[in-house]
Backbone as CSV, one residue per row, in Angstrom:
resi,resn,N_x,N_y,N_z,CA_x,CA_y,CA_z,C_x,C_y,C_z
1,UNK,-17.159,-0.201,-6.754,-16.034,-0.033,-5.827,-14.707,-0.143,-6.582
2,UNK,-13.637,0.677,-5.995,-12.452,0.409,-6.777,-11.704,-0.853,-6.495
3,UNK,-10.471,-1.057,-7.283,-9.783,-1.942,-6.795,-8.666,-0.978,-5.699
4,UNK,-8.718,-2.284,-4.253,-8.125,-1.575,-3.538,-7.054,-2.308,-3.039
5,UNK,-5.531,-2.008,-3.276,-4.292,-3.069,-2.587,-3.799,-2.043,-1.083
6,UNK,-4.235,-3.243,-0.192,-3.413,-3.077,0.563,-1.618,-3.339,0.732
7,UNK,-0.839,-2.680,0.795,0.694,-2.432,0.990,1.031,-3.177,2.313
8,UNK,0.983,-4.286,2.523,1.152,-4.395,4.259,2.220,-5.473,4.599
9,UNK,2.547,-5.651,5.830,3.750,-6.794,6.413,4.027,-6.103,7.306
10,UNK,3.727,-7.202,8.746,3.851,-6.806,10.041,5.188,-6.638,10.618
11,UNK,6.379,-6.870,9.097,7.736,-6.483,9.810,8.192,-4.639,9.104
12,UNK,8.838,-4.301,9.765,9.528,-3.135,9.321,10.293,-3.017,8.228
13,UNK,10.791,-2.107,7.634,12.167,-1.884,6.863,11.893,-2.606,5.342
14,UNK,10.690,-3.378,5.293,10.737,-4.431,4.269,10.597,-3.493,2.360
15,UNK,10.217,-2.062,2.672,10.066,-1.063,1.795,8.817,-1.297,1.515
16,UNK,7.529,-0.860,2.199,5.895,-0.841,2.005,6.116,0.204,1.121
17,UNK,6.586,1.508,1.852,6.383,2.499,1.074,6.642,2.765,-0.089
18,UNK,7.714,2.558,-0.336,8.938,2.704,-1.886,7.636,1.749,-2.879
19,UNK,6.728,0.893,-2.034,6.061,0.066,-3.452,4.967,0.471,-3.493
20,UNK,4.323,1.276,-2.702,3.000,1.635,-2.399,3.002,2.832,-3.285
21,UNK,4.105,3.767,-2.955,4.424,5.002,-4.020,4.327,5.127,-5.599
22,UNK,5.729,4.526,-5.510,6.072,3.936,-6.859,4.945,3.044,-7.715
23,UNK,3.852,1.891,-7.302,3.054,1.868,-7.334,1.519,2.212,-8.161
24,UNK,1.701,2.928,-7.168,0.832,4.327,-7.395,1.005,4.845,-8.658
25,UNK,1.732,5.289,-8.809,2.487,6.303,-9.824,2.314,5.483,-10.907
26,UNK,2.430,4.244,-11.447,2.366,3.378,-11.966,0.977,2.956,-12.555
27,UNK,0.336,3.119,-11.527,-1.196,2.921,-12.099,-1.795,4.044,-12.810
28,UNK,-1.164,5.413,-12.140,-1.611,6.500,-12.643,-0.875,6.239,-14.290
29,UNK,0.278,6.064,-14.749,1.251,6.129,-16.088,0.027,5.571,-17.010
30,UNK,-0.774,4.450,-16.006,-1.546,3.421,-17.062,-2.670,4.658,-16.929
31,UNK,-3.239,5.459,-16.945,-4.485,6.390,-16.814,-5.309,5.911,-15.822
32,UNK,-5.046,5.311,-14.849,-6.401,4.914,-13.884,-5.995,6.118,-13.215
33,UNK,-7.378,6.762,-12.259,-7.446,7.503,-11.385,-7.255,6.894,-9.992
34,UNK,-6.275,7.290,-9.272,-5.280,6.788,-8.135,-5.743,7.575,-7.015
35,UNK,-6.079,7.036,-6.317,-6.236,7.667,-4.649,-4.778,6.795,-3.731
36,UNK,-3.861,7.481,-3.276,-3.265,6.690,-2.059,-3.695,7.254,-0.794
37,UNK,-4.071,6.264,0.437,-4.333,6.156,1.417,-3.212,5.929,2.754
38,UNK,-2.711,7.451,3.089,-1.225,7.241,4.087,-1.697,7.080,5.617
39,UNK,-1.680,5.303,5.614,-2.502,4.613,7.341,-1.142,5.093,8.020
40,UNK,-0.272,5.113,8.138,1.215,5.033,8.441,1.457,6.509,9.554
41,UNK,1.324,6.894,10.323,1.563,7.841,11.338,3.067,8.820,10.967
42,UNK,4.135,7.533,10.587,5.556,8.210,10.171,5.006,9.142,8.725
43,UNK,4.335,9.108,7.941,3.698,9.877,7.072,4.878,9.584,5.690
44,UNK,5.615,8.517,5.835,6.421,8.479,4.877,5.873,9.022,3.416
45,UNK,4.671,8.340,2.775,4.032,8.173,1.806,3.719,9.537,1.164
46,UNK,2.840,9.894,2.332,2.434,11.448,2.225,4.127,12.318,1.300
47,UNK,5.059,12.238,2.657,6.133,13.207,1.846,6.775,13.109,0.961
48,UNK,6.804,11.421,0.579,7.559,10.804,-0.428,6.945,11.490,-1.935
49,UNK,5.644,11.969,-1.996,5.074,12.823,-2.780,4.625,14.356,-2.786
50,UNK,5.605,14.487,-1.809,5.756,15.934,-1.735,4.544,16.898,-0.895
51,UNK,3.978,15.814,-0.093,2.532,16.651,0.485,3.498,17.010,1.837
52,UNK,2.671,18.008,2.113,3.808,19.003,3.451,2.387,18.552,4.295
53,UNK,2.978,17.705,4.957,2.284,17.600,6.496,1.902,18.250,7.339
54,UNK,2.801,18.953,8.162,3.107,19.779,9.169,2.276,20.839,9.768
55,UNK,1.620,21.387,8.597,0.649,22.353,8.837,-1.027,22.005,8.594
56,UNK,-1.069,20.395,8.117,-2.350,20.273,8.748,-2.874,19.410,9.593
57,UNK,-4.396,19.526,9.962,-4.956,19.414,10.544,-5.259,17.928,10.982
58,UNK,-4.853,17.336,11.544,-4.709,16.040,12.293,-6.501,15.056,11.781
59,UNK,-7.402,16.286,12.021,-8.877,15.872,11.094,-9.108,15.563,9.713
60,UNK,-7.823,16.334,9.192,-7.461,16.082,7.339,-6.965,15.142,7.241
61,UNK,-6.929,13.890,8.140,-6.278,12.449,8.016,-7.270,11.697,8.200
62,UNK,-6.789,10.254,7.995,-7.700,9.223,7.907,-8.441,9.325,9.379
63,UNK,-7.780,9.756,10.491,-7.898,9.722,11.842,-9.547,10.708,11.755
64,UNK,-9.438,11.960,11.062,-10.526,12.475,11.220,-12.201,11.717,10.371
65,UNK,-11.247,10.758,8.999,-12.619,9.902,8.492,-13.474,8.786,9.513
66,UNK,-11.952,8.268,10.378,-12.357,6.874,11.132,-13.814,7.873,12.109
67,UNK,-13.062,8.771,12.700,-13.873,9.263,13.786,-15.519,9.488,13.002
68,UNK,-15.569,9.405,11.718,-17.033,10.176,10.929,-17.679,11.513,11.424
69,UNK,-16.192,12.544,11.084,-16.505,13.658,11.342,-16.373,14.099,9.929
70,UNK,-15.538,13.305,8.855,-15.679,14.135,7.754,-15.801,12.794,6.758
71,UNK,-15.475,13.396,5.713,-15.756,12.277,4.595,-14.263,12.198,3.180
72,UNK,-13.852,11.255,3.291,-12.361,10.605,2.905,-12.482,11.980,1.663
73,UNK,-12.943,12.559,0.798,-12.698,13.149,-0.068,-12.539,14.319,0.135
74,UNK,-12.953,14.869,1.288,-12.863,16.184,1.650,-11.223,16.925,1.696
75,UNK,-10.661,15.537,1.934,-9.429,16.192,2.238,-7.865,15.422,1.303
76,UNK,-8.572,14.870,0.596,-8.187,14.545,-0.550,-7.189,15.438,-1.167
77,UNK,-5.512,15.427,-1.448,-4.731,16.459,-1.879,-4.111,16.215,-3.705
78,UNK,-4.140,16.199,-4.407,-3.977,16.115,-5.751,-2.444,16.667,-6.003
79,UNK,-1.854,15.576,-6.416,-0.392,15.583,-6.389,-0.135,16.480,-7.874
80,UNK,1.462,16.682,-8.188,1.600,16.900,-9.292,2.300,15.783,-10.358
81,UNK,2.246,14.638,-9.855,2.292,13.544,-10.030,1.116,12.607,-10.856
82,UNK,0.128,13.717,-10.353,-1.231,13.273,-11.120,-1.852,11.729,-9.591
83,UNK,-1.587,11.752,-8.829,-1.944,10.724,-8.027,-2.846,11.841,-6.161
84,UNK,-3.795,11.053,-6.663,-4.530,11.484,-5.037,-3.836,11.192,-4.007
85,UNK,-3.741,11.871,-2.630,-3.400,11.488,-1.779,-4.102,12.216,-0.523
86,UNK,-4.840,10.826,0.773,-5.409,10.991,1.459,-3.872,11.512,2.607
87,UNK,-3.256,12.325,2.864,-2.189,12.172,3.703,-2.374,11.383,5.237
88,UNK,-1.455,10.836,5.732,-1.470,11.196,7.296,-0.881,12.065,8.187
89,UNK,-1.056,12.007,9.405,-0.803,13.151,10.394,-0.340,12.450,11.401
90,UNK,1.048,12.853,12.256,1.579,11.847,13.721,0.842,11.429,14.478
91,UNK,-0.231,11.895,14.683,-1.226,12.019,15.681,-2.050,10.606,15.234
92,UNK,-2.175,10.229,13.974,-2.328,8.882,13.619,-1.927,8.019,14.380
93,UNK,-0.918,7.947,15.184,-1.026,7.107,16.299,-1.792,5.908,17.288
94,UNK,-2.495,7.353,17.357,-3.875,6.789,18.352,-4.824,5.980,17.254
95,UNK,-4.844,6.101,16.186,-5.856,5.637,15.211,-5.901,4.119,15.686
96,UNK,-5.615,3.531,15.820,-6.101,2.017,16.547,-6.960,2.239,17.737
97,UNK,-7.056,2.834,18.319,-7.246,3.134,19.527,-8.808,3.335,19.435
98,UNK,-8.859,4.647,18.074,-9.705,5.335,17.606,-11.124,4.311,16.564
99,UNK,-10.271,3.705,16.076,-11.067,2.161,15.617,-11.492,0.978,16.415
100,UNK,-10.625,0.966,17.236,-11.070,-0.067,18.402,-12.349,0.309,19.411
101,UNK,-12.828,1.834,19.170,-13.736,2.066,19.806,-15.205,1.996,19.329
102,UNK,-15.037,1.805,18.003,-16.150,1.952,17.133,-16.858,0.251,17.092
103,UNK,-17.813,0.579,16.332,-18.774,-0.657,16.650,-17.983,-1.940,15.720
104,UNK,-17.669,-2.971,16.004,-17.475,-4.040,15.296,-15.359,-4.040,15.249
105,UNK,-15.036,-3.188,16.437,-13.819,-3.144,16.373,-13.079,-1.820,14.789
106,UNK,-14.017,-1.214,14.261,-13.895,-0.180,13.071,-13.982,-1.450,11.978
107,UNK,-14.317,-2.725,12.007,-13.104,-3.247,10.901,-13.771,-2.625,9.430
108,UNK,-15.051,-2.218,9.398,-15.872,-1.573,8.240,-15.734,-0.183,7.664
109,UNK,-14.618,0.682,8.662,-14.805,2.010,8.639,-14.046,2.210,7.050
110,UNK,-12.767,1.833,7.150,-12.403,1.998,5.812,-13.119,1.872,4.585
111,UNK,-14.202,0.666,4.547,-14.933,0.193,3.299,-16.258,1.354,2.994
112,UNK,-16.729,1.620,4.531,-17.605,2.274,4.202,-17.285,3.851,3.892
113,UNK,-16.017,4.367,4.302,-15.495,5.971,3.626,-15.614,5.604,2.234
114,UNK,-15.443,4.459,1.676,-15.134,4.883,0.349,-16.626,4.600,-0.393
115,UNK,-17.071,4.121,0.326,-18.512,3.987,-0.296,-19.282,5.640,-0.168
116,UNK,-18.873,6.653,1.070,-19.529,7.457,1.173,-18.721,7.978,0.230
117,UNK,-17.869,7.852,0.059,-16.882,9.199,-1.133,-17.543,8.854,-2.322
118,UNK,-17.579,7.494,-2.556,-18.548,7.395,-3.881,-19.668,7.852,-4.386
119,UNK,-20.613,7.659,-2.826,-22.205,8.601,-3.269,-22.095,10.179,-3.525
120,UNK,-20.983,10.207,-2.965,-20.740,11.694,-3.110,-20.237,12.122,-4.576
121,UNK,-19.712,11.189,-5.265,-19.010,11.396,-6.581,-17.852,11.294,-6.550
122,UNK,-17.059,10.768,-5.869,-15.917,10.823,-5.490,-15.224,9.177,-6.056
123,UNK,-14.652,9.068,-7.245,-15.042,7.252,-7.997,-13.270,6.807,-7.881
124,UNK,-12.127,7.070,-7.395,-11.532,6.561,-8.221,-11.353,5.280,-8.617
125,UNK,-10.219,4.996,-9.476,-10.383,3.641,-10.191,-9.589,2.920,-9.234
126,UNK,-8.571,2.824,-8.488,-7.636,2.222,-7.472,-7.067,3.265,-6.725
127,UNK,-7.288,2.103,-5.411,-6.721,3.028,-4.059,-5.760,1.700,-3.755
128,UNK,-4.425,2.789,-3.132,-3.659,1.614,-2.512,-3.200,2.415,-1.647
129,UNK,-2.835,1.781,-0.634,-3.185,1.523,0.863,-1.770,1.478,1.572
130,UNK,-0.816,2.496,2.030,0.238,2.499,2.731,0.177,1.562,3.870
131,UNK,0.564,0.769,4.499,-0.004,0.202,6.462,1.678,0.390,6.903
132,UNK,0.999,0.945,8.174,2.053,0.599,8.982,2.764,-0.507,9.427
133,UNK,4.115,-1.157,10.238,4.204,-2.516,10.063,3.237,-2.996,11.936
134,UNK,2.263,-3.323,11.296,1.835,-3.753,12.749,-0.057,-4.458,12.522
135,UNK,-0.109,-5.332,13.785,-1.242,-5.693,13.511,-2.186,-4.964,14.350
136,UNK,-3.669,-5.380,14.202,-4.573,-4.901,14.904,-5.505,-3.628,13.896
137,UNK,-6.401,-3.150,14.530,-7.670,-2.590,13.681,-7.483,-1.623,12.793
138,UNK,-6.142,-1.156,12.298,-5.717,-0.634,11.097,-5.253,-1.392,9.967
139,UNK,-4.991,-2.873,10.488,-4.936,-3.549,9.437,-6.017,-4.726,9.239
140,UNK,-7.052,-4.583,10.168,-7.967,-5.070,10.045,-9.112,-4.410,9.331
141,UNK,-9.383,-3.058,9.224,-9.867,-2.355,8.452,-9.674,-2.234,6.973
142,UNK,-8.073,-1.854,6.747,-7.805,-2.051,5.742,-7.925,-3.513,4.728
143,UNK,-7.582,-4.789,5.393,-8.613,-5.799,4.559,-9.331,-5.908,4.150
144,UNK,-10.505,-5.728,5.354,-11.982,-5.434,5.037,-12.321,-4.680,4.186
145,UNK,-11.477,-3.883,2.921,-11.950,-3.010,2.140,-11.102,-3.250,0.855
146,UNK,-9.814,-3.973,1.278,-8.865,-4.479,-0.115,-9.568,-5.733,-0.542
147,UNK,-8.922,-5.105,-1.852,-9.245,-6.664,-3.066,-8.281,-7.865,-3.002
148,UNK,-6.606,-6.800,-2.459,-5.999,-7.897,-2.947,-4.648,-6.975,-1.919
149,UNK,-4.194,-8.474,-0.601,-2.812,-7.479,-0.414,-1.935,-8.031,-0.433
150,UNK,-0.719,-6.422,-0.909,0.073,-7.401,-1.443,1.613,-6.930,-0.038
151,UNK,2.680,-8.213,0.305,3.256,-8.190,1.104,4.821,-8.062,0.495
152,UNK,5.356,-6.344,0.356,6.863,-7.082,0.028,7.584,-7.294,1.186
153,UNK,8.438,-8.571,0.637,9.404,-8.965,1.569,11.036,-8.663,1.076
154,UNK,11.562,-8.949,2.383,13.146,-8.927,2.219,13.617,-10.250,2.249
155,UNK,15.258,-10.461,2.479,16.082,-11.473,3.218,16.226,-12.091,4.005
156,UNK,15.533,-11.973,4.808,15.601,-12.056,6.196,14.641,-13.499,7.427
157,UNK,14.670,-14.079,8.117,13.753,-14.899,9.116,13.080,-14.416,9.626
158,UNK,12.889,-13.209,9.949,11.539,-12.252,10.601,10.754,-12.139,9.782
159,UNK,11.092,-11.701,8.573,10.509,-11.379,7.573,9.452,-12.652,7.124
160,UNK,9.999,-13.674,7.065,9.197,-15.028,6.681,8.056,-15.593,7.868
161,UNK,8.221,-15.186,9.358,7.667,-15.226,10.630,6.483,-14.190,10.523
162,UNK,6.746,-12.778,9.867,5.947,-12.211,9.820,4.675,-12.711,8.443
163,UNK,5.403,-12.682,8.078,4.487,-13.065,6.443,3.859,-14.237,6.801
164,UNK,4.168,-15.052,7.731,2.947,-16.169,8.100,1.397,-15.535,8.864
165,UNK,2.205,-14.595,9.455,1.191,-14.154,10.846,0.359,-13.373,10.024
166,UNK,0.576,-12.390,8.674,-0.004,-11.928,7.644,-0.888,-12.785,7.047
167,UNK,-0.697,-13.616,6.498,-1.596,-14.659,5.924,-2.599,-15.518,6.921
168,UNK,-2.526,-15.748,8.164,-3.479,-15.987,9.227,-4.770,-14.573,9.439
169,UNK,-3.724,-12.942,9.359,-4.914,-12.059,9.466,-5.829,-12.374,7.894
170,UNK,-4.792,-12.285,6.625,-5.657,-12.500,5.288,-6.784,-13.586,5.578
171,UNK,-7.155,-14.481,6.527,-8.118,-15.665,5.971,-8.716,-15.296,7.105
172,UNK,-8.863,-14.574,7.607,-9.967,-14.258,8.832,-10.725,-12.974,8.127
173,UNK,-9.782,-12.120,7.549,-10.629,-10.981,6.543,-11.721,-11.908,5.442
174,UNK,-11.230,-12.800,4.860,-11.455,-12.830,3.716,-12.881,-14.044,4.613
175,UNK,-13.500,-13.435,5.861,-14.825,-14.500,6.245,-15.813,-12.954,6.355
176,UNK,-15.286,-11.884,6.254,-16.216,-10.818,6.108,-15.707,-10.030,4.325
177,UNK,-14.973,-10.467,3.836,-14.996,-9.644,2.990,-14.937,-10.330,1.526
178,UNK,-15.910,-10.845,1.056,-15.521,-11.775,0.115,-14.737,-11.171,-1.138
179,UNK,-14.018,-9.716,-1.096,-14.205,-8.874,-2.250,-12.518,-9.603,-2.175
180,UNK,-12.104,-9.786,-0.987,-10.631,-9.930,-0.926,-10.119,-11.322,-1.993
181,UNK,-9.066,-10.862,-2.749,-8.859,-11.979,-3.427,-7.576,-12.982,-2.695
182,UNK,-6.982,-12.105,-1.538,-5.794,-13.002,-0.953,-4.424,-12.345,-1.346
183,UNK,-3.015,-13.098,-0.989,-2.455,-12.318,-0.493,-1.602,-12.788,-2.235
184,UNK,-1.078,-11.166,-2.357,0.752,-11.756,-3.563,1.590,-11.147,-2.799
185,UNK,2.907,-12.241,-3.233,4.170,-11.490,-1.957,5.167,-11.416,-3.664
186,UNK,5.846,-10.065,-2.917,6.106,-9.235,-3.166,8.225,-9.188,-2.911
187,UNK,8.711,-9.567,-4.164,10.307,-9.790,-3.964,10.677,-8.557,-3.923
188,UNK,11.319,-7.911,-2.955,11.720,-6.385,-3.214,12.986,-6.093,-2.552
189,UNK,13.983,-5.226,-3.021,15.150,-4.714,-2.465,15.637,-5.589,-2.937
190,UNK,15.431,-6.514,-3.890,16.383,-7.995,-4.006,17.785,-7.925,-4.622
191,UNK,18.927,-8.951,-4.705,20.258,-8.690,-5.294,20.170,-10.409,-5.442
192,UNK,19.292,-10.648,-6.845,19.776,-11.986,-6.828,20.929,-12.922,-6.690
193,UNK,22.026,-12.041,-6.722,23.304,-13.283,-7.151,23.965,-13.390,-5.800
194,UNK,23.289,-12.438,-4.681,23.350,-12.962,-3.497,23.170,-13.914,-2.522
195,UNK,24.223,-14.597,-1.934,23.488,-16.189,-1.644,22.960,-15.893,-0.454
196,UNK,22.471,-15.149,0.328,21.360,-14.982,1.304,20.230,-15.140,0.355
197,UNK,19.883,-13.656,-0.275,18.474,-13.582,-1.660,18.124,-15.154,-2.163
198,UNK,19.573,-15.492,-2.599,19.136,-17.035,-3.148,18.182,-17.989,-2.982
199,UNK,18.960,-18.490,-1.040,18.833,-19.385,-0.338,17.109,-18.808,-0.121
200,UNK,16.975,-17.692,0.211,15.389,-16.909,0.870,14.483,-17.239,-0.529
201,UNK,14.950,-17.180,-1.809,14.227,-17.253,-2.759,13.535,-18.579,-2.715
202,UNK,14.783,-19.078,-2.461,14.109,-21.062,-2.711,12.923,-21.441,-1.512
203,UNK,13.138,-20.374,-0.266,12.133,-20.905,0.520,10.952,-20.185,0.255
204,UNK,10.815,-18.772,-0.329,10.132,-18.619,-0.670,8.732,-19.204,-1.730
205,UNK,9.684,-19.853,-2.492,9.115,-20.898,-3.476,8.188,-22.039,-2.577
206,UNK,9.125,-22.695,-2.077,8.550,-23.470,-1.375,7.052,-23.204,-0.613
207,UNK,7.318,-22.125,-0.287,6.583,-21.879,1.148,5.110,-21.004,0.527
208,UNK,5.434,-20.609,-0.289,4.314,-19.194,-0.795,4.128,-19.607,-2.277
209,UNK,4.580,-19.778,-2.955,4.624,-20.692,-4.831,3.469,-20.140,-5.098
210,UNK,2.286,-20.349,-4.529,0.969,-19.246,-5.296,0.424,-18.499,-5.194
211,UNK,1.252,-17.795,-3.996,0.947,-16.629,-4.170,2.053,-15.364,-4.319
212,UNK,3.475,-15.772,-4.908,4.520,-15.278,-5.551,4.685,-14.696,-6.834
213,UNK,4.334,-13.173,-6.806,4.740,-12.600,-8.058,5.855,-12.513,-8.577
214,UNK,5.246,-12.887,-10.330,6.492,-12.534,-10.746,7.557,-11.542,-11.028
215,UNK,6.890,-10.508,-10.824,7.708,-9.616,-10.982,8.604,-9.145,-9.455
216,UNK,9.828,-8.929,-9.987,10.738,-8.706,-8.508,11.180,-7.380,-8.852
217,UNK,11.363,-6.838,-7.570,12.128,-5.444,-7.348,13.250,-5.554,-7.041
218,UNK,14.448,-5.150,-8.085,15.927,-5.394,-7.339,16.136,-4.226,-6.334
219,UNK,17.280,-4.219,-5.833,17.901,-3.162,-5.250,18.454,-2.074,-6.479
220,UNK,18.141,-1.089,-6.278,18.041,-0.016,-6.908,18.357,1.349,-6.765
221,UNK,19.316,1.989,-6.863,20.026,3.267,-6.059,18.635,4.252,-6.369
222,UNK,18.359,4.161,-7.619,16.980,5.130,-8.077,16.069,5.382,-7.149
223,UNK,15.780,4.066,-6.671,14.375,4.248,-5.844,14.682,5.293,-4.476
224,UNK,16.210,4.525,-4.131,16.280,5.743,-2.980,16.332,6.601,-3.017
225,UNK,17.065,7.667,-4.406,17.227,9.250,-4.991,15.631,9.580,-4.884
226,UNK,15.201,8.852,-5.347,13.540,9.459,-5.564,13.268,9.715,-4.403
227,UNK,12.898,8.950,-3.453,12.464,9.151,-2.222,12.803,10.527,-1.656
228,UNK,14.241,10.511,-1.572,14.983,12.202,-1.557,14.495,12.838,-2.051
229,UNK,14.058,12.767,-3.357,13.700,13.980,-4.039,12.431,14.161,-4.179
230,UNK,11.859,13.695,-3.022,9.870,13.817,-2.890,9.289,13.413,-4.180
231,UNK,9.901,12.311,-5.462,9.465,12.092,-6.463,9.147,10.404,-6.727
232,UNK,8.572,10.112,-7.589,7.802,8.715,-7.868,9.166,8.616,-8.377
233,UNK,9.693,7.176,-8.827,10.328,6.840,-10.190,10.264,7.356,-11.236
234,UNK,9.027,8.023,-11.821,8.315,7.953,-13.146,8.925,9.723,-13.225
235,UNK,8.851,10.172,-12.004,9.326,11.811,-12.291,10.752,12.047,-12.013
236,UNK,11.516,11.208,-11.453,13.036,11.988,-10.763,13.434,10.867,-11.971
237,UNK,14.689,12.013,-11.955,15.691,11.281,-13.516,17.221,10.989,-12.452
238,UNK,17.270,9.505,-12.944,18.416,9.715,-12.478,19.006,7.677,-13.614
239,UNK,19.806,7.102,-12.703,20.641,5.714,-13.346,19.576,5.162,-13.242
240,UNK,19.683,4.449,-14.562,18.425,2.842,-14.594,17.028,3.348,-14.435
241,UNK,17.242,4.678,-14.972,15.401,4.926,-14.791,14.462,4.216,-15.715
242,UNK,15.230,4.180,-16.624,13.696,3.178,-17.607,13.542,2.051,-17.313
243,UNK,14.850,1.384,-17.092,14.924,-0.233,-16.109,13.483,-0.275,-15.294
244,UNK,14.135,0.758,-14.523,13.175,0.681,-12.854,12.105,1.081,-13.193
245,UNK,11.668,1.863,-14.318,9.675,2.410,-14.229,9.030,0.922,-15.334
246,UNK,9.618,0.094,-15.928,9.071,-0.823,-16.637,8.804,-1.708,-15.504
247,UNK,10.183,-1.860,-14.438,9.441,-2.636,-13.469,7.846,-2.310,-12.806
248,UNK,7.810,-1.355,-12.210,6.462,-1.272,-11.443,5.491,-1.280,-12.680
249,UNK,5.608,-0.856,-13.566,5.100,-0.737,-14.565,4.833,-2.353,-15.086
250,UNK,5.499,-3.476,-14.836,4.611,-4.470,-15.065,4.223,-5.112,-13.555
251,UNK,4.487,-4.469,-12.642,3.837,-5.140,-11.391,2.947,-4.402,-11.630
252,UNK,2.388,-3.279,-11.933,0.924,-2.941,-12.212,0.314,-3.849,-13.063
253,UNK,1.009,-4.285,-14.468,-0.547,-4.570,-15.134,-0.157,-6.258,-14.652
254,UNK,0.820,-6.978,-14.203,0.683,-8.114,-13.787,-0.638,-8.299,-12.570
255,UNK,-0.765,-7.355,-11.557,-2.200,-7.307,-10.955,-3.080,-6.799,-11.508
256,UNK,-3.110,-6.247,-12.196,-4.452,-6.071,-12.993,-5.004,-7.450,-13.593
257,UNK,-3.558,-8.205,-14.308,-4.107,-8.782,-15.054,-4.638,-10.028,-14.172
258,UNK,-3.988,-10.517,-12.984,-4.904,-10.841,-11.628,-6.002,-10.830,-11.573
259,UNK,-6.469,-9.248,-11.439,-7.566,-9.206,-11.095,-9.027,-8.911,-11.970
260,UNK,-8.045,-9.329,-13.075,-9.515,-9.123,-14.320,-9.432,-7.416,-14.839
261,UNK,-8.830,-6.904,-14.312,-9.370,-5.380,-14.600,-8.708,-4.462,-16.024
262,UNK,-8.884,-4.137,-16.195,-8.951,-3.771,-17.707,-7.837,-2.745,-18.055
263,UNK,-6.873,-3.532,-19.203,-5.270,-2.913,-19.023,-5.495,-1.238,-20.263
């Protein structure tokens, strides 16, 4: 099985995507073979890499794997980025709905697509996992099949409210899924010399200390040009680009080196 990070936090705005992407892209720089998985209905992920939505088929999404009408590789789109991508479709929506109907609440459906993509030949080395910000059987699925998720946060008191309620779903996964290693949170959008960032840092410490990576994401004009320009970090040129790709670039092998897996 690959290693699989879930991207998740039940608050909004916190930038899942920008790290799930970027990410991505990141693991691919290191040569692993990258599948991303866009759970997310807004399809951010999908376009942020340039996959054109619009014209397909609502079944070419995860929505059509949950249902087991097809099989996660079938529809598998190969970036020029060099990174897989399972897209999503609006219609993703209903996908809770669509899992909640299945036996055991879906929470297996995710683990077992990738097991069928595997018998099929279908291996990659890491999948990471866009989520929408919300709870219930899309992010209960997605546990059940991650190794390890990771939560960026912002500035903010919601943000810290949510990231508790996150770590209550992490220890209820981790009684069906022993693969899960638990949660790393994730400093992102940050402006250290800000005394909001500050003050949030110190509670962060406090509050999370082991499971706080070290590596932080500042605020970064780059990351947003990219986004614009349907490109990873690693492909759009613009200020502080080497800055910014060493970053993800050691939040990759800092989880790797987590998780044992081979730099």
């Amino acid at each position: 099985m690959p290693y699989v990070y879930a991207i998740a936090n039940e608050k909004g705005g916190v930038g899942k995507t920008s790290v799930a992407v970027n990410l991505a892209a990141a693991f691919a720089k290191l040569n692993f073979h990258v599948l991303l998985i866009d759970l997310d209905a807004q399809r951010h992920a999908s376009r942020w890499l340039g996959v054109e939505t619009e014209g397909r088929s609502v079944e070419a999404s995860f929505l059509g794997v949950a249902s087991q009408r097809h099989r996660l590789d079938e529809y598998v789109v190969r970036t020029g980025e060099g990174i897989d991508v399972l897209p999503a479709h609006k219609d993703m929506i209903s996908l809770p709905e669509t899992l909640g109907r299945s036996m055991g609440g879906g929470i297996y459906t995710l683990r077992n697509a990738l097991e069928r993509a595997s018998a099929a030949g279908y291996t990659p080395d890491i999948v990471v996992l866009d989520m929408a910000p919300a709870r219930g059987p899309v992010l209960a699925t997605a546990l059940a099949a991650a190794t390890r998720c990771i939560a960026p946060v912002q500035a903010a008191n919601l943000v810290l409210q949510s990231l508790g309620d996150l770590v209550e779903s992490i220890a209820q996964a981790g009684e069906f899924n022993p693969r899960l290693r638990g949660l790393s949170v994730l400093r992102n959008n940050y402006t250290p010399r800000a005394s909001l960032d500050y003050a949030y840092d110190q509670a962060l410490t406090e509050l999370y200390a082991d499971t706080l990576l070290q590596t932080i994401i500042p605020s970064r004009a780059l990351i947003r040009l990219a986004s614009g320009a349907q490109q990873s970090v690693f492909r759009f040129h613009g200020p502080d680009e080497r800055a910014v790709r060493s970053l993800f670039l050691a939040l990759a092998d800092e989880l790797l080196t987590l998780d044992g897996a081979p730099l």
